[in-house]
C-alpha positions in Angstrom: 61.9 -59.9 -27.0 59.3 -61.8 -28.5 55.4 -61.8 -27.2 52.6 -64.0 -27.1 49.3 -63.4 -26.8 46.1 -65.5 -26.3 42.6 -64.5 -27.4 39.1 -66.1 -27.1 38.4 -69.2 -29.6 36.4 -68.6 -32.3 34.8 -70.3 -35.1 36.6 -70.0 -38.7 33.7 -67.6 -39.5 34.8 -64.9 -36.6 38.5 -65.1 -37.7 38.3 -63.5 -40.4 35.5 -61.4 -40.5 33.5 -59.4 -43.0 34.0 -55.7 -42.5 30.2 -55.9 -41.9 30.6 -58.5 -38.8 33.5 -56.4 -37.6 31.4 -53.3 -37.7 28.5 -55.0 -36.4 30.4 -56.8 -33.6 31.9 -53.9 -32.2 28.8 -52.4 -32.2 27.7 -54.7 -30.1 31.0 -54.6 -27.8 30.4 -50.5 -27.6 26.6 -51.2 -26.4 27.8 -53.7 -23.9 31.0 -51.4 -22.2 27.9 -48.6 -21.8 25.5 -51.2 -20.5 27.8 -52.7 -17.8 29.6 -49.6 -16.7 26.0 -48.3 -15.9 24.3 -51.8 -14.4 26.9 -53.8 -13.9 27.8 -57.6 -15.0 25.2 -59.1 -13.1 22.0 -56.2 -13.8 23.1 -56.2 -17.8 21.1 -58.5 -19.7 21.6 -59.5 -23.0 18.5 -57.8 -23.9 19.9 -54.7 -22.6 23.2 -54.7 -25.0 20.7 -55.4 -27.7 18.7 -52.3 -27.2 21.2 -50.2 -27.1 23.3 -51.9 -30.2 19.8 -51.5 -31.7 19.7 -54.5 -32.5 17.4 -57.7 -31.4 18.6 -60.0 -28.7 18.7 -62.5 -31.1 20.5 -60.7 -33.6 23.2 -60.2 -30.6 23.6 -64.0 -30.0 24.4 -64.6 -33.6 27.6 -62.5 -32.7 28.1 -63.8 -29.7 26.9 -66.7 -27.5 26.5 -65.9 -24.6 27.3 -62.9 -22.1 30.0 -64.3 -21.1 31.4 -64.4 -24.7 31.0 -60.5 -25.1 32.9 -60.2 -21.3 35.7 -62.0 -22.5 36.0 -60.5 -26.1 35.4 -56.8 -24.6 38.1 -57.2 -21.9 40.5 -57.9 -25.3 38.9 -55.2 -27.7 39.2 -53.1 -24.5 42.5 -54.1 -23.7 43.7 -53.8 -27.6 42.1 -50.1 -27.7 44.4 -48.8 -24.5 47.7 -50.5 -26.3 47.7 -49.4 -29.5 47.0 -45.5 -28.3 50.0 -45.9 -25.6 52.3 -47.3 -28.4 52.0 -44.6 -30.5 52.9 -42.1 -27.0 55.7 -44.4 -26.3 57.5 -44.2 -29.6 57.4 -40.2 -29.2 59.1 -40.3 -26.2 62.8 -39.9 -26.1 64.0 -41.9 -23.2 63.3 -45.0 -21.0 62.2 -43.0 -18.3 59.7 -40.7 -19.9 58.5 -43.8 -21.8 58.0 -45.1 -18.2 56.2 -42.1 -17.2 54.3 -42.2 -19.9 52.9 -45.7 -19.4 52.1 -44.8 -15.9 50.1 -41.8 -16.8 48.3 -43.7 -19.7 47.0 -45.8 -16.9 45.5 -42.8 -14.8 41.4 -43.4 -14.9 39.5 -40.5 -16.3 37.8 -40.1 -12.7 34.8 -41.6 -10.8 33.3 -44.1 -13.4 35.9 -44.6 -15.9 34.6 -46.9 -18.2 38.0 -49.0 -18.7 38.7 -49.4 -15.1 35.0 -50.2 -14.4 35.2 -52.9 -17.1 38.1 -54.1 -15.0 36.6 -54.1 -12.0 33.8 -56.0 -13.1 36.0 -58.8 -14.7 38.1 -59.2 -11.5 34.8 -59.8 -9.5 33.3 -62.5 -12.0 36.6 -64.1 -13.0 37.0 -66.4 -10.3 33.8 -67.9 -10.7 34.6 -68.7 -14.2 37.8 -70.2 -15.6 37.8 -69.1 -19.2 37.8 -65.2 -18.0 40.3 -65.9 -14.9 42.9 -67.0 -18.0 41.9 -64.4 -20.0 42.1 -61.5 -16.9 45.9 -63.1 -16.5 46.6 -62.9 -20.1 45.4 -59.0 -20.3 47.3 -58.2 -17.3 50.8 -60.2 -18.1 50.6 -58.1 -21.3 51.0 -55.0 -19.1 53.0 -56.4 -17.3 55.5 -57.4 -20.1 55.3 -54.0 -21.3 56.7 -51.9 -18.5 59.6 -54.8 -18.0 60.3 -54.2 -21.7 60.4 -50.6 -20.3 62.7 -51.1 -17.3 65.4 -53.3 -19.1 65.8 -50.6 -21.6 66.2 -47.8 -18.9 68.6 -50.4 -17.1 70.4 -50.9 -20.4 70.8 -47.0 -21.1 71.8 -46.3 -17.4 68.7 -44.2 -16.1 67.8 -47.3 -14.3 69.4 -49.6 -10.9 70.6 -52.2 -13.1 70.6 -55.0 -10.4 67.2 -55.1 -9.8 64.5 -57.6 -11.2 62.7 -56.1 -14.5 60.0 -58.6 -14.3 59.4 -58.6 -10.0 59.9 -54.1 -10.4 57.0 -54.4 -13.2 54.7 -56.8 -11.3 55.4 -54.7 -8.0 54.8 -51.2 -10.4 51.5 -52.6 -11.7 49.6 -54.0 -8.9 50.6 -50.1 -7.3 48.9 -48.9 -10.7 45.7 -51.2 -10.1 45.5 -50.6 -6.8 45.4 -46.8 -6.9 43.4 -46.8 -10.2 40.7 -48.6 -8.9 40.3 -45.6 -5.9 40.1 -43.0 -8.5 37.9 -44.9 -10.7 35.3 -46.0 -7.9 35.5 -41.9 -6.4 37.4 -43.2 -2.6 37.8 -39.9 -1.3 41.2 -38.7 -0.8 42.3 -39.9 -4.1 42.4 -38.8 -7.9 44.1 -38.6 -11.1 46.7 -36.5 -9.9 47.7 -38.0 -6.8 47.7 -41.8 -8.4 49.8 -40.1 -10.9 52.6 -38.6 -8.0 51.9 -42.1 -6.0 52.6 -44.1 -8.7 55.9 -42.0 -9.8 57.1 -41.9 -6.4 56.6 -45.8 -6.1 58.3 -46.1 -9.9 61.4 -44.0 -8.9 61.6 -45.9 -5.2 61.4 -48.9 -7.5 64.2 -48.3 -10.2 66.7 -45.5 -8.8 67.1 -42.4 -10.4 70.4 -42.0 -12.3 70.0 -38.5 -12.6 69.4 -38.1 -16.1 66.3 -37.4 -15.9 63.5 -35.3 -13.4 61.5 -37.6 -11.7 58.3 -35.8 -12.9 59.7 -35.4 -16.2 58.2 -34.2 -19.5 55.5 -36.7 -20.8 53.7 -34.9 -22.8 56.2 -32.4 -24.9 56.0 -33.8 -28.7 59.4 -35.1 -30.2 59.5 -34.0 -33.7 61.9 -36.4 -35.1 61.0 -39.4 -36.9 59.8 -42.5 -35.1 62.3 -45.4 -34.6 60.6 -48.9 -35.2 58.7 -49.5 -32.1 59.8 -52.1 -29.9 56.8 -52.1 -27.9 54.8 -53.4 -30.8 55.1 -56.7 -29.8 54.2 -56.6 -26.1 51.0 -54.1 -27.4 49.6 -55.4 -30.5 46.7 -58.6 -30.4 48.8 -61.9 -30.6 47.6 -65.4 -32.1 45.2 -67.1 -29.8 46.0 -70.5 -27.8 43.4 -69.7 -25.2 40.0 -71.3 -24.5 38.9 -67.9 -24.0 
């Protein structure tokens, strides 16, 4: 199955940047995930990011226009970061379910004040209020989204899974579960952590999908597989894709 993805517009001097503008402009995306999982969107000022970039706020604004711009770009450099690790988990894993599994657990925050979830959290208050980062938010989570229905029509395909159910409706149901609990982990509700979002979610996943038995429904997701990796075909529905957004 073939992906698409949709990334911020840029001028012909950010698509293909020097390794110095990279560098710099991460730099810059780095300051700002500290800045606003500390302050928040609205107390983060472009002066702020600069100072902790080390860099002047003027210098910042040659990178990027506006805060707005480094929102949007750091949701996708954000978003890019958490796919290409759980690609490379994926492809070690030996079935559809411990794939799944392993998606799920990739999605577990760190705890209270996880920086990705916060990031998250921040984006879902401000994008309604502003079109270009609503599309962009619904981009980032279709691609999700996309990836644990890749997920379910191969477990359907090898058996493990209830072949009659909906891959696309059992992944939209399995991530707004995942979003749901991640964001009581990540904001501290009591009563909740890492470990029970992870049960929650499995429970949820196998209530979801059926269990055909092959497999525990805890499983193994993190024993290494030693063989060679096959050609991922995750790569797609993980990796950055050309750009027809405004954002």
């Amino acid at each position: 199955m073939a992906y698409t993805s949709r990334t911020m517009a840029a001028s012909p001097a950010d698509r293909v940047p020097s390794t110095r503008t990279a560098d710099r402009r991460q730099q810059v995306l780095e300051a700002a995930l500290a800045a606003i999982t500390e302050r928040g969107v609205p107390e983060t000022r472009m002066a702020d990011i600069a100072a902790r970039a080390g860099m002047s706020p003027g210098h910042v604004l040659y990178y990027f226009r506006s805060k707005a711009h480094i929102l949007a770009e750091l949701l996708q450099w954000n978003e890019d970061r958490f796919h290409q690790v759980l690609e490379a988990d994926l492809r070690r894993a030996r079935s559809a379910r411990r794939r799944l599994l392993r998606a799920i657990r990739a999605s577990v925050p760190s705890g209270r004040g996880d920086p990705h979830w916060l990031l998250w959290l921040e984006v879902w208050a401000m994008a309604p209020h502003d079109r270009a980062l609503l599309e962009n938010q619904r981009l980032q989570e279709s691609r999700f989204q996309e990836l644990l229905a890749v997920l379910i029509r191969e477990g359907q395909a090898s058996g493990e899974f209830d072949a009659s159910i909906d891959a696309d409706e059992a992944a939209a149901r399995l991530s707004a579960v995942i979003d749901g609990l991640a964001i009581q982990v990540a904001i501290g509700a009591p009563q909740m952590d890492g470990r029970r979002m992870l049960r929650l979610a499995t429970d949820e996943a196998t209530a979801l999908l059926g269990d055909g038995g092959r497999e525990s429904r805890t499983g193994d997701v993190r024993r290494p597989h030693r063989a060679p990796p096959r050609r991922s075909r995750y790569r797609s529905a993980t990796r950055t894709r050309v750009s027809r957004s405004k954002l």
